[in-house]
C-alpha positions, 0 to 999 in steps of 0.5 A: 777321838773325833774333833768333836770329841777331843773338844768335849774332852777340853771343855771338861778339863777346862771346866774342872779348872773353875771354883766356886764363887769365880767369875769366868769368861764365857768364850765362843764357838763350839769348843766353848760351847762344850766348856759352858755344858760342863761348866753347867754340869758341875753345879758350883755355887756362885759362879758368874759368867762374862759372855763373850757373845750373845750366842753364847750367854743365850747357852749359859743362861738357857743352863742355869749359869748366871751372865753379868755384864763386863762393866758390872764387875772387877777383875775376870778370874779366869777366862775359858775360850777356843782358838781358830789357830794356836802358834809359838808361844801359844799365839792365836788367831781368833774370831771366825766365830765373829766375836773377836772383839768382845773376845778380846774385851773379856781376855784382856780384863782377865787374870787368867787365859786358858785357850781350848781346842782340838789337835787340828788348831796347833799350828808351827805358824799362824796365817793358815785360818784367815784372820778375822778383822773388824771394821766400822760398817761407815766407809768399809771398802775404802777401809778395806783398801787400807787394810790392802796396804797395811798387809803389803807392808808386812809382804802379805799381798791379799786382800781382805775379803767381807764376810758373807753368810746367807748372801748378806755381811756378817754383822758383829754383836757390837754392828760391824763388819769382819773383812778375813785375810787368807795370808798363809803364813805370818811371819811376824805377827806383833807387826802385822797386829800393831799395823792393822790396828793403826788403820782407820775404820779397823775396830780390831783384829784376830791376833791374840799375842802375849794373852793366853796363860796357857792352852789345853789341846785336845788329842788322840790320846787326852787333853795336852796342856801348853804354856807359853 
């Protein structure tokens, strides 16, 4: 199977996993895409969905799926959502698709985590994909030179780089900014997650450590499934 496939594939495994009457994390970027299709396709009964970006609530909604604001409920039941990297102990990285934070915001009030992805995002380290992390717009160069030292503590010895697309910043759903750090390997992402988030002006990060319940990784051959 292609990647594409091997993410259909995933999206509709992981949509079997919804019942009726859930309220589900709606996650973003492609593989998300495709579970919000099949989620769609199942027709269930009181399903409410918690968009993780405004991209993908526009999809939901334009497939009959009611979207409700996170504050508008209790506890999330289960959250389905795509990973850029997936690490030992189904560690990710997460954000390329530059909702890292609502991501996180939605994970985090959730029962359950299900991550999906296609074979390519497995990984025996994280720090291949360059980690996402979002800043204040106010002062985010000098932010950024923070980050710069921040990283050299943890012996990553990048700097950060600002998002760009279409000659202009990325600009999150919630107005900031995402700076990528290329670190190649990380060696001990709890440090590296616990001092970037101590830094002045950095909203948060693309670590996602001790959040994924499980993972379904699409292959050659159908869908794997991971635990932690």
């Amino acid at each position: 199977m292609t990647a594409d496939d091997q993410k259909r594939v995933v999206g509709e495994a992981a949509a079997a996993m919804v019942r009726a009457g859930m309220i589900v994390g709606l996650g973003t970027g492609t593989t998300a895409a495709w579970f919000i299709r099949a989620l769609a396709a199942r027709g269930l009964d009181s399903v409410k969905g918690v968009a993780t970006s405004r991209a993908s609530e526009a999809l939901a909604v334009s497939l009959g799926i009611e979207v409700v604001d996170i504050d508008a409920v209790g506890t999330i039941d289960l959250t389905i959502d795509g990973a850029d990297e997936i690490g030992p102990g189904l560690s990710l990285i997460k954000g390329g698709g530059a909702a890292l934070l609502r991501e996180k915001l939605v994970w985090e009030a959730s029962r359950h985590c299900v991550a999906i992805a296609d074979a390519g995002k497995r990984v025996r380290r994280l720090g291949a994909f360059p980690l996402p992390i979002e800043v204040v717009a106010f002062g985010h160069k000098k932010t950024a030179l923070r980050l710069c030292d921040a990283l050299s503590d943890c012996d990553i010895g990048v700097a950060p780089q600002l998002r760009i697309r279409d000659g202009a910043p990325v600009v999150t759903d919630a107005g900031n900014l995402i700076y990528d750090a290329a670190c190649g390997t990380i060696l001990d992402p709890a440090q590296l997650a616990d001092a970037l988030k101590s830094v002045t002006g950095v909203v948060d990060h693309g670590l996602f450590l001790d959040l994924a319940d499980e993972a379904l990784i699409g292959g050659l051959t159908g869908v794997e499934h991971l635990t932690p």
